[in-house]
Each structure stands twice: as C-alpha cells, then as structure tokens.
C-alpha positions as a Python dict, from the first residue, in 0.01 Angstrom:
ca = {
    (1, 'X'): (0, 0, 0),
    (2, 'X'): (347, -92, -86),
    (3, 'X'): (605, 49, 141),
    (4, 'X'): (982, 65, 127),
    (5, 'X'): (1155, 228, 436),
    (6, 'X'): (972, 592, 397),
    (7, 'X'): (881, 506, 81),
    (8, 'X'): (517, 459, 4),
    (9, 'X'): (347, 390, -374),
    (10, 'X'): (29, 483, -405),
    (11, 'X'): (-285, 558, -700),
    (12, 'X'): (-337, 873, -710),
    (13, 'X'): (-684, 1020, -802),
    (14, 'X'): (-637, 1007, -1176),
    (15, 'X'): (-512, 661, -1156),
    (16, 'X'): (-126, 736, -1159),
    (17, 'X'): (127, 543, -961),
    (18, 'X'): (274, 769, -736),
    (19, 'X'): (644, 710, -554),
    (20, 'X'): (575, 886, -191),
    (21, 'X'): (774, 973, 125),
    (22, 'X'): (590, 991, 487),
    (23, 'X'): (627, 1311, 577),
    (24, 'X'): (468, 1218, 914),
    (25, 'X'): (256, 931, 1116),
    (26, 'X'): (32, 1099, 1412),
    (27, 'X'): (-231, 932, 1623),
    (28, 'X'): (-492, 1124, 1724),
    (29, 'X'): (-522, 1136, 2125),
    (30, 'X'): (-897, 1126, 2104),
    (31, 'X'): (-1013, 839, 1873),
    (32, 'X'): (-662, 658, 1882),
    (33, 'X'): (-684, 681, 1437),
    (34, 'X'): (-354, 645, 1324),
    (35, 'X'): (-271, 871, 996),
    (36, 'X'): (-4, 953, 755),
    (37, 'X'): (63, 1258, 542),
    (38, 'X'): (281, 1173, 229),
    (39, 'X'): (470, 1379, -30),
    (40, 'X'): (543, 1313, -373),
    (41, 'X'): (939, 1243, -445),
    (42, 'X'): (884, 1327, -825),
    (43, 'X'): (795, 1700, -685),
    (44, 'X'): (1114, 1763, -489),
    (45, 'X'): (1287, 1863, -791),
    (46, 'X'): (979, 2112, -904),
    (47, 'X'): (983, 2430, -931),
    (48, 'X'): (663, 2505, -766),
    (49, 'X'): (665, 2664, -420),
    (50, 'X'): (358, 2446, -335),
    (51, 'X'): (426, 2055, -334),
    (52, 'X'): (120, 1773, -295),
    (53, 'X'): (-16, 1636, 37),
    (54, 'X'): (-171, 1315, 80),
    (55, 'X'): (-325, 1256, 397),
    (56, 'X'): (-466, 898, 469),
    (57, 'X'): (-579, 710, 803),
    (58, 'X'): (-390, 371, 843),
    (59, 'X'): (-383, 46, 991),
    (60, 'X'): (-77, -136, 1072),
    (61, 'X'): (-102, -520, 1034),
    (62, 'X'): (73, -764, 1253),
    (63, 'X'): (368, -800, 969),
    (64, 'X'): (449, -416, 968),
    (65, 'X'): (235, -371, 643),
    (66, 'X'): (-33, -172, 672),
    (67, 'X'): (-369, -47, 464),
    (68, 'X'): (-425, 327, 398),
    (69, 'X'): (-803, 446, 363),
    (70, 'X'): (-924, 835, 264),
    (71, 'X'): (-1030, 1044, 514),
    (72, 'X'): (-1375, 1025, 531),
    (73, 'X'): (-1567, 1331, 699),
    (74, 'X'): (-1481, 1714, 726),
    (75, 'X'): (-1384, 1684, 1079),
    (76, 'X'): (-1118, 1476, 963),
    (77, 'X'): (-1011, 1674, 698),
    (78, 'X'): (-1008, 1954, 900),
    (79, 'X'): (-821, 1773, 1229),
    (80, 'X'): (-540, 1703, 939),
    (81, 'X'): (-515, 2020, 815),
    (82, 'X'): (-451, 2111, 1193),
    (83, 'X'): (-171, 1910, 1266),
    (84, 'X'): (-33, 1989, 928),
    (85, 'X'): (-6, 2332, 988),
    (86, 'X'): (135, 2250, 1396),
    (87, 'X'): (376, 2011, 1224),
    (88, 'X'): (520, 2337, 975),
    (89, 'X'): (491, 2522, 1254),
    (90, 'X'): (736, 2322, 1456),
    (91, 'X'): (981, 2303, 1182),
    (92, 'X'): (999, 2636, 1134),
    (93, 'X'): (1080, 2721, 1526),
    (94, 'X'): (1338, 2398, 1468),
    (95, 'X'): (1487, 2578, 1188),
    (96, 'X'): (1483, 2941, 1428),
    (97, 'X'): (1653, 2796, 1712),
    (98, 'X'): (1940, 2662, 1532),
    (99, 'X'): (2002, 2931, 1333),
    (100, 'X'): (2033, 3137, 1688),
}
C-alpha cells in the first residue's frame, strides 16, 4: 500500500493501478480490526450516480505505513456494508441540519 495524505494506490481486481481516497478508517468495537473504505479519484468526475467502494482491513506499522488485506468472511462483508450505510446515513442528517 502506498499512501499519500488520503491518498491510497492500490491493484485493483483486474490488475489496474488505482489512485484512491479514504473515505473512512473505523475499528470495530468487538474484534478491535481496523478497516478502510476507499473511493476511486478517477470516478469523481463520472457521470455515474454509483461510484466504487473498496473496503479492506488494515494494519498500521510502527512508521505510519500500513498493509491492507481483503475482507475475508461474509460477516465481514456484511459488518462493512453496515457501517457504510450508518456512515451515508450520518452525512445525510449532516447535510439536513445545516441546511435548517
């Protein structure tokens, strides 16, 4: 993982380098897993309603580098998908409350 600021490249499935921003970090209370949910940059300027989501678990070495592995079981996929959705959630009400 190479990592600039909130700037993350990664391989995507189909080999291609991919320029990403973190989205969000979140450790999960329960297991103390630390994760990261990415976004491609090259999609901002799409058209597409729907951008990309990578979601990885991470750990942070001692130098502030760090190592990203896939999630590995459905109950982590799922548990991702869940804080995903909290984290839109939460924007959204964001957004609400200072529009009011």
């Amino acid at each position: 993982m190479e990592q600039n600021e909130n700037k993350i490249v990664i391989i995507d499935e189909e080999g291609r380098e991919r320029v990403c921003e973190i989205l969000f970090t979140y450790q999960n209370p329960d297991t103390q897993k630390n994760y990261v949910v990415l976004y491609p940059i090259d999609e901002l300027d799409s058209d597409d309603e729907e951008m990309d989501l990578f979601a990885y678990s991470f750990v942070e070495n001692e130098d502030g580098d760090g190592e990203l592995f896939t999630l590995e079981t459905d109950e982590e996929y799922d548990m991702i998908n869940e804080v995903i959705d909290q984290f839109y959630e939460d924007q959204a009400a964001e957004l609400e409350n200072e529009e009011n």
